[in-house]
C-alpha positions as CSV (number, residue, x, y, z in Angstrom):
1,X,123.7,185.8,108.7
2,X,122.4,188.9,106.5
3,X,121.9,187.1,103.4
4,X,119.4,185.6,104.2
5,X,120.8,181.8,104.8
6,X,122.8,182.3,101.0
7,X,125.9,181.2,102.5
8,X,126.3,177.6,104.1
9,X,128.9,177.5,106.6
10,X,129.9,175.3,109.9
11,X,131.1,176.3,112.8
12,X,133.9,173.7,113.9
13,X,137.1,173.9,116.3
14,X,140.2,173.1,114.9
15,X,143.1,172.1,116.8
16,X,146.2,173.9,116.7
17,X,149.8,172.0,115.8
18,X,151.0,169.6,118.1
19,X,147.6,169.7,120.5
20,X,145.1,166.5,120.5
21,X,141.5,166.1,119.6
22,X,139.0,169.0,119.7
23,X,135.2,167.9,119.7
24,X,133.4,169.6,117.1
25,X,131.1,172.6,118.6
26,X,128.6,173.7,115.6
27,X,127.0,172.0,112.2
28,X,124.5,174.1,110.4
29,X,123.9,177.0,112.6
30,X,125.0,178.5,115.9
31,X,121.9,176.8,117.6
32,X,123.2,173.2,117.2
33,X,123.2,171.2,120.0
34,X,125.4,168.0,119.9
35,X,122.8,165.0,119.7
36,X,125.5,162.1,120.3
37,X,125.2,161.3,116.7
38,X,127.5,163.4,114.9
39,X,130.7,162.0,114.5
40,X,133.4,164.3,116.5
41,X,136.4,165.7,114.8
42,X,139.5,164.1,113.9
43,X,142.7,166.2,114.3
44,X,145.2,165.9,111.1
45,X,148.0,164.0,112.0
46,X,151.0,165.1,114.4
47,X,154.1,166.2,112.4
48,X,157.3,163.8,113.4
49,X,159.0,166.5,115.6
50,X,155.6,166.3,118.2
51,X,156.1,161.9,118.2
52,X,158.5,160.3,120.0
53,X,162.2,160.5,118.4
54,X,164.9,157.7,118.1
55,X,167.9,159.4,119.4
56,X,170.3,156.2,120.3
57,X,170.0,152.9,118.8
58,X,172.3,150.2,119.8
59,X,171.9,146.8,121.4
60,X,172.8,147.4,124.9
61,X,170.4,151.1,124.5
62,X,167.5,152.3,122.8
63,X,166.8,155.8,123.7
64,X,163.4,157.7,122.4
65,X,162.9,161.5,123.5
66,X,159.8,163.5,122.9
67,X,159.6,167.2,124.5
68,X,156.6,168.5,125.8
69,X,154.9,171.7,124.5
70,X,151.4,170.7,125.9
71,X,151.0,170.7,129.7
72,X,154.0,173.2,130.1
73,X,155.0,172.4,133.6
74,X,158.6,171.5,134.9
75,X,158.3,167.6,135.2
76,X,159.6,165.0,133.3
77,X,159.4,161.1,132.9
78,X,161.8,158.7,132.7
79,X,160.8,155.4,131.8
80,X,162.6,152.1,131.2
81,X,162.2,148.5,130.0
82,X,165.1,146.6,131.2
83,X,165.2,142.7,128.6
84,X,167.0,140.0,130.3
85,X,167.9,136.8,128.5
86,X,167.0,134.6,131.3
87,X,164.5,136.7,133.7
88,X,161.6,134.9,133.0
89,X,163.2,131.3,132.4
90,X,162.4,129.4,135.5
91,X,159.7,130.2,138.1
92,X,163.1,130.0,140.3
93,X,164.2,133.1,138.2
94,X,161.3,134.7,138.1
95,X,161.0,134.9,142.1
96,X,164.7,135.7,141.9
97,X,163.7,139.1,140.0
98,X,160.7,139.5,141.6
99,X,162.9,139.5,144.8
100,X,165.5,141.7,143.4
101,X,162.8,144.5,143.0
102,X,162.3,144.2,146.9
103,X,165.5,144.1,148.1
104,X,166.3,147.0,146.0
105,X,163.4,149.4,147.3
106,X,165.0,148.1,150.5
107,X,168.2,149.1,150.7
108,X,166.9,152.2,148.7
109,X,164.2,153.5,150.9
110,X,166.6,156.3,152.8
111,X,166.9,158.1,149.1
112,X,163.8,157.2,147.9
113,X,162.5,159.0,150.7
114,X,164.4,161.8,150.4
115,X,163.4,162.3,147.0
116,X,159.8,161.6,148.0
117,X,160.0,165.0,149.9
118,X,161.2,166.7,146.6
119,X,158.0,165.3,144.7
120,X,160.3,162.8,142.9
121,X,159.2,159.4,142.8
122,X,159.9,155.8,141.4
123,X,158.8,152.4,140.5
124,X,160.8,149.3,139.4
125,X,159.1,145.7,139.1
126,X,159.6,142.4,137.3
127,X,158.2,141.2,134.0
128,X,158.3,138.6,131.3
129,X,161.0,139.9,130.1
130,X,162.4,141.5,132.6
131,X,162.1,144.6,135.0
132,X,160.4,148.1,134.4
133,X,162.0,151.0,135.8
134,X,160.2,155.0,136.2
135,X,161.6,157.7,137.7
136,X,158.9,161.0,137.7
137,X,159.1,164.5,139.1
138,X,160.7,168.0,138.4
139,X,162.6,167.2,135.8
140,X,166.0,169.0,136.8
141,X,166.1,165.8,140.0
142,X,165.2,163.0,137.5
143,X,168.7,162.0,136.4
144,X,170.1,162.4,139.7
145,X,167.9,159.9,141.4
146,X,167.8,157.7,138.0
147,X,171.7,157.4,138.5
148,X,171.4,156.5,142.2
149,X,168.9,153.6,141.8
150,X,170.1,152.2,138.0
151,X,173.6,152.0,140.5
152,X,172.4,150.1,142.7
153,X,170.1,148.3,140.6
154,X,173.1,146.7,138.5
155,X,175.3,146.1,141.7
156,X,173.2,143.0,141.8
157,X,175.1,141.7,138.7
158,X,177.7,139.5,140.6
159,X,180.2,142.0,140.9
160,X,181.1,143.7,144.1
161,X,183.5,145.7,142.2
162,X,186.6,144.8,144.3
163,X,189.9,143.6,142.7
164,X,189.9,140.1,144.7
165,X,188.1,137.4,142.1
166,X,187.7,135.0,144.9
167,X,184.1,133.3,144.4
168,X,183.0,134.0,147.6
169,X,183.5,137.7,147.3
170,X,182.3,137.7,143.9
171,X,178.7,136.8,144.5
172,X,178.1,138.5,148.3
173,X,175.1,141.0,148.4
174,X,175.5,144.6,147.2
175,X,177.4,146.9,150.3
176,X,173.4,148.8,150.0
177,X,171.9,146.0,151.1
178,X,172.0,144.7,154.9
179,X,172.4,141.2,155.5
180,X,169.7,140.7,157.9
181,X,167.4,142.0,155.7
182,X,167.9,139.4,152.9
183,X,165.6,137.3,155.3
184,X,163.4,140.3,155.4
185,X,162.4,140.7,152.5
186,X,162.1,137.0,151.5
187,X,159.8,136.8,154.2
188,X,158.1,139.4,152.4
189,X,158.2,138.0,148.8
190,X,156.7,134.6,150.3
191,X,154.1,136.1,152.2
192,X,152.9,137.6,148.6
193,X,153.0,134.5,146.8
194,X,150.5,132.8,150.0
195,X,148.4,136.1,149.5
196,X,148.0,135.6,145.5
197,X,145.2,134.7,144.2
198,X,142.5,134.4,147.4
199,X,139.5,136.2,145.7
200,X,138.0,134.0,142.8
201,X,137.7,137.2,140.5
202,X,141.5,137.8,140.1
203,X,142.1,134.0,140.6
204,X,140.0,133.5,137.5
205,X,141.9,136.5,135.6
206,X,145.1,134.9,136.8
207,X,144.2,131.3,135.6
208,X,142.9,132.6,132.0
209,X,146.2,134.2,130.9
210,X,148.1,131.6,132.4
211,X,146.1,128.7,130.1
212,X,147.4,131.8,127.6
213,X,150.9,132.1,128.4
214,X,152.7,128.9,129.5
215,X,155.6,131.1,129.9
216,X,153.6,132.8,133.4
217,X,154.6,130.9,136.7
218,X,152.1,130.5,139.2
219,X,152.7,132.0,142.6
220,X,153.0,128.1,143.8
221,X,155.7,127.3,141.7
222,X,157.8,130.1,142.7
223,X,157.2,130.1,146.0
224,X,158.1,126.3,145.8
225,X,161.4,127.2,144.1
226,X,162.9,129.9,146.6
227,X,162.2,127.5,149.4
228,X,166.2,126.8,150.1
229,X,167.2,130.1,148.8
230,X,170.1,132.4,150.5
231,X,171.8,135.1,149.6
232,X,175.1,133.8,147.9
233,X,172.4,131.3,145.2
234,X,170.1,134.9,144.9
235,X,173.4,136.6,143.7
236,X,174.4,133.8,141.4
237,X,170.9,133.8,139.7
238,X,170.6,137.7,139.7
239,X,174.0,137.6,137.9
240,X,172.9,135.0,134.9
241,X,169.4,136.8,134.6
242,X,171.7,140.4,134.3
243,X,174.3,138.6,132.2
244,X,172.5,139.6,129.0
245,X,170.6,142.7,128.9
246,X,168.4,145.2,126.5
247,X,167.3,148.9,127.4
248,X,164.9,150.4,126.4
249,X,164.0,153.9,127.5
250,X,161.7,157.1,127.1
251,X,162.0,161.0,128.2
252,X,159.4,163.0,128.3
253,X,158.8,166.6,130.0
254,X,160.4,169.3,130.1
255,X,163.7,167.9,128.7
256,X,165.6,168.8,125.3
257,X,168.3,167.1,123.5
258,X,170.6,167.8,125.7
259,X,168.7,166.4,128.8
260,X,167.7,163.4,126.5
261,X,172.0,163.2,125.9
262,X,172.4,163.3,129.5
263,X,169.6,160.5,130.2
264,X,171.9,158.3,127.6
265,X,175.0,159.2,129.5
266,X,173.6,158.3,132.9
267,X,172.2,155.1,131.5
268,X,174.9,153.6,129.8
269,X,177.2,154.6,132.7
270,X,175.4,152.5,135.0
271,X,174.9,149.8,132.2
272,X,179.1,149.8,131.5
273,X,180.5,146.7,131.6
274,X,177.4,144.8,130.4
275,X,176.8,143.0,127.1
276,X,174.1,143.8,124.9
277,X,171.0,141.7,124.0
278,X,170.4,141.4,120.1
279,X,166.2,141.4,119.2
280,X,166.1,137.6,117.9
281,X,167.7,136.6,121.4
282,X,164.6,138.5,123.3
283,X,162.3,136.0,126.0
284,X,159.5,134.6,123.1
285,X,156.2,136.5,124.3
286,X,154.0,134.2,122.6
287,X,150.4,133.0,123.1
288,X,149.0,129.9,122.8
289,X,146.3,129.2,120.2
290,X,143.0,127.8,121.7
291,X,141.5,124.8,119.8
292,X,137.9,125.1,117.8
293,X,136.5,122.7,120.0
294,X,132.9,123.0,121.4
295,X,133.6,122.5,125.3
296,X,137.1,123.9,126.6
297,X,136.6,124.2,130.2
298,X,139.4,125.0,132.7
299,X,137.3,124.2,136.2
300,X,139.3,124.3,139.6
301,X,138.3,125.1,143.4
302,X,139.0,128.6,145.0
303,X,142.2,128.6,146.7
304,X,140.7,129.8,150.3
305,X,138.4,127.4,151.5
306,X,136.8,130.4,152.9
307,X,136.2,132.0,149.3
308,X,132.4,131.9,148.9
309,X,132.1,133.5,145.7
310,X,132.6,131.6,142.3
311,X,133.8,133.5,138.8
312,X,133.3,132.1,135.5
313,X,135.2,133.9,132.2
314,X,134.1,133.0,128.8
315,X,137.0,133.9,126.9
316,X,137.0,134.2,122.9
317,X,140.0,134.2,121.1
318,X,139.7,136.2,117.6
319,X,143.3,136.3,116.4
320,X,146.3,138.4,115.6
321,X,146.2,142.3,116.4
322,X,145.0,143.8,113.3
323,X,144.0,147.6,113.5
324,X,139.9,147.1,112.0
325,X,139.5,143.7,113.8
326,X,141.0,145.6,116.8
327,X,138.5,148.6,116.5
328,X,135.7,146.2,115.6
329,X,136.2,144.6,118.9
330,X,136.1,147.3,120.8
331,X,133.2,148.5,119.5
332,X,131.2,145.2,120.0
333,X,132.2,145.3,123.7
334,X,131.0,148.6,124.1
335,X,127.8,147.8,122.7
336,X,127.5,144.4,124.3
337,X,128.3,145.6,127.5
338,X,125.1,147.4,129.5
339,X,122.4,144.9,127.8
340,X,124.8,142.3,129.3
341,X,124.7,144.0,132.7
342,X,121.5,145.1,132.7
343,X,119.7,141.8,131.8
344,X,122.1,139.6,134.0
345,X,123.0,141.5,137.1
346,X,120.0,143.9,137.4
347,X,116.9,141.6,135.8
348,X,118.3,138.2,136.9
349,X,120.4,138.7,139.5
350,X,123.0,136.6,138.4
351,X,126.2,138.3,140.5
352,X,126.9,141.2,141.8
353,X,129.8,141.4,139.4
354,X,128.8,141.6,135.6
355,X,131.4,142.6,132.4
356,X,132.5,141.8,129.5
357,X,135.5,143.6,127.4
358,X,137.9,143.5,124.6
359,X,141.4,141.9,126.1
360,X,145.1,142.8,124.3
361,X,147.0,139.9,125.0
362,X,150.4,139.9,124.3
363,X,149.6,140.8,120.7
364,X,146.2,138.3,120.3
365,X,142.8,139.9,120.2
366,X,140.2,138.6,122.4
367,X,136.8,139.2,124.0
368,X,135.6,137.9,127.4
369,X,132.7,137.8,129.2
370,X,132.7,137.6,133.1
371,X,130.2,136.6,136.3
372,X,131.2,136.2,139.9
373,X,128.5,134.6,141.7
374,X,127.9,133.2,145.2
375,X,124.4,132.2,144.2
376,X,124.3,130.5,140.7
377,X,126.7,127.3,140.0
378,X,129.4,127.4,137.3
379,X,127.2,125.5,134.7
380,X,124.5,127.8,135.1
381,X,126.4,131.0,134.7
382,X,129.0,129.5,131.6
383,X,125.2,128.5,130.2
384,X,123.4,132.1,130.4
385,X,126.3,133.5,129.3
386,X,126.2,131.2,125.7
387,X,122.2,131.5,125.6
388,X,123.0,136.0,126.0
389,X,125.5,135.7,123.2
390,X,123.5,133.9,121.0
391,X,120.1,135.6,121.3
392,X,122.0,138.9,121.4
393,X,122.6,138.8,117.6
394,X,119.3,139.4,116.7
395,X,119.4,142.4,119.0
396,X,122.1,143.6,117.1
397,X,120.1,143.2,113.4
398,X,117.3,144.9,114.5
399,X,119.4,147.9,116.1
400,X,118.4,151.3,114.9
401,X,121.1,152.9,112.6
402,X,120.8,155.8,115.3
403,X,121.3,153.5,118.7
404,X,124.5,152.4,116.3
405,X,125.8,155.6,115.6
406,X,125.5,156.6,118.9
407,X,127.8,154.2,119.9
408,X,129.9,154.4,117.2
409,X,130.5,158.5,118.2
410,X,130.8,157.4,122.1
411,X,133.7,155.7,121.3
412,X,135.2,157.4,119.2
413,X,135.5,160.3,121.9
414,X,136.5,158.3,124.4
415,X,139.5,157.4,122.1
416,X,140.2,160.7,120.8
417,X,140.1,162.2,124.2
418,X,143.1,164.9,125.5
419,X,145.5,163.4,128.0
420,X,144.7,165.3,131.6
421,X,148.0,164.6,132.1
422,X,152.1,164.4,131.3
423,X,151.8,161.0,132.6
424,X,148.9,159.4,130.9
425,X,150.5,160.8,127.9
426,X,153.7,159.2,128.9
427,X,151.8,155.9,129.9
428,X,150.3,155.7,126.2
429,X,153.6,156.2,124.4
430,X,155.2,153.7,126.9
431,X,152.6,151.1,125.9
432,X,153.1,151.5,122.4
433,X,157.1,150.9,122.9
434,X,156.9,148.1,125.8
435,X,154.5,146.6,123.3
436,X,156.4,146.8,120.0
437,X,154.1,148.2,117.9
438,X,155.4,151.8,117.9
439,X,151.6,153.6,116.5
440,X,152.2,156.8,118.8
441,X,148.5,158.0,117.2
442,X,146.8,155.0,118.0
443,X,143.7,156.2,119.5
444,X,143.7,158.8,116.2
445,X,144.1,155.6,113.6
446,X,141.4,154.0,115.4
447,X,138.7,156.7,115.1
448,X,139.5,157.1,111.7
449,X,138.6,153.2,111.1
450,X,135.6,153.7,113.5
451,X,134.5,156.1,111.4
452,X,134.0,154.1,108.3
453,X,132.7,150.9,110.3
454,X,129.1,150.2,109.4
455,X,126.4,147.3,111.0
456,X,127.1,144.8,109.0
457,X,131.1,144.9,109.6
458,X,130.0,144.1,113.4
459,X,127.4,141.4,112.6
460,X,130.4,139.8,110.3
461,X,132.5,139.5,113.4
462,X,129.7,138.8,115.5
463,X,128.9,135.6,113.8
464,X,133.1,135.1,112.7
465,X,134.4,135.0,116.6
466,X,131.3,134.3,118.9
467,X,128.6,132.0,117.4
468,X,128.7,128.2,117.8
469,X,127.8,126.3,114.7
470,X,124.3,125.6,115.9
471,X,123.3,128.9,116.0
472,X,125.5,130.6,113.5
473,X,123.3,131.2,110.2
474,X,126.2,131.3,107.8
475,X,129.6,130.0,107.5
476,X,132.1,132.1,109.5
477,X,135.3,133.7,107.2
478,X,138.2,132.1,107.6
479,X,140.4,132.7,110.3
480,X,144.2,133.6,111.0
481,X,146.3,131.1,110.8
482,X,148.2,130.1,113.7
483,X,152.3,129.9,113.0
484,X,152.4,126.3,114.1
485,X,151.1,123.5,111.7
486,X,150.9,119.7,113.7
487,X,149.9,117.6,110.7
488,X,151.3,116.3,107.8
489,X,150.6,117.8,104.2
490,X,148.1,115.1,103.4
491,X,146.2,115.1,107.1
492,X,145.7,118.3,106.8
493,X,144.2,118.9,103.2
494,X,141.8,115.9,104.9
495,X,140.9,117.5,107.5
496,X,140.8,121.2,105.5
497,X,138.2,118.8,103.5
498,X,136.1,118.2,106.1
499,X,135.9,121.3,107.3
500,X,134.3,122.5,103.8
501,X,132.1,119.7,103.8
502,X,130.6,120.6,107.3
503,X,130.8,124.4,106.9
504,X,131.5,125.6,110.0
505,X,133.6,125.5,113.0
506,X,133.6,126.6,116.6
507,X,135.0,129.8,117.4
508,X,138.2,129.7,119.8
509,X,136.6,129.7,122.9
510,X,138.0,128.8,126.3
511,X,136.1,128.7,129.9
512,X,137.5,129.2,133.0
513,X,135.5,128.4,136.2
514,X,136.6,129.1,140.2
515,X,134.7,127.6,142.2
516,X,134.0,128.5,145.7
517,X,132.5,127.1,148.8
518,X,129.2,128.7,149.1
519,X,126.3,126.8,150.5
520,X,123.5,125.3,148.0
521,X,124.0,125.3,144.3
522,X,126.9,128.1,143.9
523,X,129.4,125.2,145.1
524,X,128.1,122.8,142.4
525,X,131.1,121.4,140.5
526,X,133.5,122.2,143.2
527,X,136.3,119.4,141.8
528,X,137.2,117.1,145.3
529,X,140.2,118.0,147.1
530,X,142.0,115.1,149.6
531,X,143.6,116.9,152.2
532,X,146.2,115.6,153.5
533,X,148.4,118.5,155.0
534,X,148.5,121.7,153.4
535,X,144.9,122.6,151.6
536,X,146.2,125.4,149.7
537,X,149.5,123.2,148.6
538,X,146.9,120.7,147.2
539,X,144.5,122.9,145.6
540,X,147.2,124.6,143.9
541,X,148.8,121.3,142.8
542,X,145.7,120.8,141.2
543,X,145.7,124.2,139.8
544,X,148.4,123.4,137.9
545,X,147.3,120.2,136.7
546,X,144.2,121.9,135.0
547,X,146.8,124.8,133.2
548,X,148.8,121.7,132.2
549,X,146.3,119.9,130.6
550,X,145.0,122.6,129.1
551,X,148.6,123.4,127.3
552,X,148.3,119.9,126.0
553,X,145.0,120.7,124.0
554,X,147.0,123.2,122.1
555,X,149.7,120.8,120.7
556,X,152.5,123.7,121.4
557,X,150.5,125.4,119.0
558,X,150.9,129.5,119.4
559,X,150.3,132.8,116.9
560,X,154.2,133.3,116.7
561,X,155.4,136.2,116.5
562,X,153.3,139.5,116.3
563,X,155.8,142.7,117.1
């Protein structure tokens, strides 16, 4: 300036309304140069009419509708989350679903083709609770192929929509679908289940959130249950899984209120006829609780006998979602991670695959640390992995309060970050509904508690949801409680008693080992398998043994319900 430096200013770049974050570009003069230490701006919040807005609100329909005024391009999104009473109550239901979603790309694939041409696409597959439906493209197409396939979709209800009642007319495939290719795509659906789960990294994943959720089938169990399976017992099970039903939806694009108005029309006309699904009757998403105990091990063989790799996951359970344990979490991972990978895979060579993350299960925050191997044994691995963790904490004491901050700022981009995209804008307001908790500024609420998180918040957590009572130097907070008590009043102010009187507990921590055939010590621990005729029938039996037991640990004890 030409006062001579009288007049303090900053140079900063301010979003305008309705746009996302802007990084900030000056500090003290017009020489700065961003050092990774200054934390990046935070955009004011988004007024209501840029969020996502409840137009329709019923039982059988919940419509939101948000209108873009960011990427400015003729597309839209359609998205919808389809709850059924009974999708998810058998593993024989489940595969039903799962085999609805074929059979309806099937007898679709003509249109979808079609479409395809015209840059419009879709997805539909199974969940939990039911099925997720998109439709994408230019947005003036979207309803027309939405109509087509929610049609056909909900012709799988039971109803041929003839006037003759007779039972056998009553449950016979949809007129869209061919009757040879009922076999077809079974065919297809069982082929998927024997492909699940061959590589011990995914197996691993797979067998975690199962110990999680005893509410997820394994691709054994459903494979098992379709075994007798033809189309008139398909048709009676897709009818009671469609007998009760919830939707969902979100449009986003280029679409007003009068496109969001048509969307409601076109889904409700395909949805006419069905009853609606009240909240409290949902599928229960819940998550099992895993005990304080010292050794919780879930160890089982690979399922190919081929597999040569073994994957351990040290998983570490911290407790409902709560948006500053949440953000804490993430931050810990982010720090933890390259030491982790840098003193395992590159120093030791401990597997060529080396991570550890934050996990968002279902509502439950978690952390979880993961090897695959096919040179170290189980034990080893589930060993360095405990001896890293605990010498890591002195790491993080002795951590310079710029390495912190650095970390603290690299975050807290990465969260406040622009969408490239209408559909990873779309995919994070989608999250936020399929999810329940309805924060449409998430990533902005999170960087404004990143900002004000300091060392010692992260060594509290550190020691609160990682150390063991050997090498944890002060008695960990309290916990959440879970929703479930199994003892009596008087048992449990005992054993609330002894708790005091020892001063320390073990964090919830659960270990799940694959283990695979390699020669020397990587096959160590490999649990026998008689083989009497099918390997992979065995070692899945056994599979689900382990899961079992481990659901017995619990004592039915889960965190309730979160959203």
């Amino acid at each position: 300036t030409l006062d001579g430096k009288k007049v303090k200013f900053k140079v900063i770049s301010i979003p305008k309304d309705g746009e996302g974050a802007v990084m900030k570009y000056g500090d003290e003069s017009d020489w700065h140069i961003e050092d990774g230490v200054h934390f990046p701006h935070i955009p004011p919040p988004l007024p209501e009419s840029r969020l996502p807005k409840l137009l329709y609100n019923t039982q059988l329909l919940k419509l939101w509708h948000l209108q873009d005024r960011k990427f400015k391009r003729p597309i839209g999104e359609l998205r919808l989350r389809i709850t059924c009473a009974n999708a998810n109550k058998t593993p024989y239901h489940r595969a039903c679903a799962e085999l609805l979603c074929i059979l309806l790309h099937d007898a679709t694939i003509e249109t979808c083709y079609l479409a395809s041409v015209c840059e419009l696409e879709n997805e539909i597959s199974a969940n939990d609770s039911g099925f997720t439906f998109r439709v994408h493209g230019f947005d003036d197409r979207i309803l027309d192929l939405a109509s087509e396939m929610l049609k056909t979709f909900f012709s799988f209800c039971g109803n041929s929509g003839d006037d003759n009642d007779n039972d056998n007319d009553k449950y016979q495939l949809p007129s869209a679908v061919k009757k040879h290719r009922f076999d077809a795509c079974l065919e297809i659906l069982r082929r998927r289940y024997g492909n699940s789960g061959l590589k011990a990294s995914s197996f691993c994943s797979d067998i975690r959130l199962r110990c999680l959720r005893p509410t997820i089938w394994s691709a054994s169990a459903k494979a098992n249950a379709i075994k007798d399976i033809d189309d008139k017992k398909f048709m009676e099970t897709a009818a009671d899984i469609m007998s009760r039903i919830s939707i969902e939806a979100l449009h986003h694009g280029n679409v007003d209120t009068k496109d969001a108005e048509k969307a409601k029309e076109v889904i409700l006309d395909a949805a006419s006829g069905f009853q609606g699904l009240a909240k409290k009757q949902y599928p229960k998403q819940q998550v099992s609780v895993v005990p304080q105990r010292e050794n919780e091990h879930t160890i089982v063989p690979t399922l190919d006998p081929n597999e040569a790799n073994t994957a351990v996951e040290v998983y570490f359970q911290c407790g409902k979602d709560d948006l500053q344990e949440r953000v804490i979490v993430d931050l810990l991972m982010e720090i933890m991670y390259e030491p982790m990978f840098n003193q395992l895979r590159t120093k030791e060579q401990f597997g060529y695959q080396v991570s550890c993350g934050s996990r968002w299960t279902y509502g439950v925050i978690g952390m979880c640390f993961k090897v695959v191997t096919n040179c170290k044994s189980a034990d080893e691995v589930s060993t360095r992995i405990d001896q890293f963790i605990a010498e890591y904490r002195s790491e993080l004491i002795n951590m310079k309060a710029e390495a912190f901050m650095e970390h603290v700022v690299g975050l807290a981009k990465d969260k406040l970050q622009r969408f490239n995209s209408l559909e990873e804008e779309a995919g994070s307001l989608w999250s936020e509904i399929v999810e329940g908790r309805y924060d449409f500024e998430v990533h902005r609420n999170e960087a404004e508690v990143l900002r004000q998180l300091s060392k010692e918040n992260l060594i509290e957590a550190f020691d609160k949801y990682l150390l063991a009572p050997a090498s944890s130097p002060t008695p960990p907070p309290s916990g959440i409680s879970p929703s479930t008590s199994i003892e009596g009043g008087d048992r449990k102010k005992k054993r609330k008693k002894k708790k005091k009187a020892s001063g320390t507990s073990f964090p919830r921590k659960l270990t799940v080992k694959v283990i695979g055939t390699a020669d020397g010590e990587a096959s160590n621990g490999r649990p026998d398998i008689n083989v009497d005729d099918d390997e992979d029938v065995v070692v899945a039996d056994i599979v689900d043994e382990k899961v079992n037991d481990f659901h017995k640990t619990t004592k039915n004890q889960t965190w309730g319900k979160i959203y």
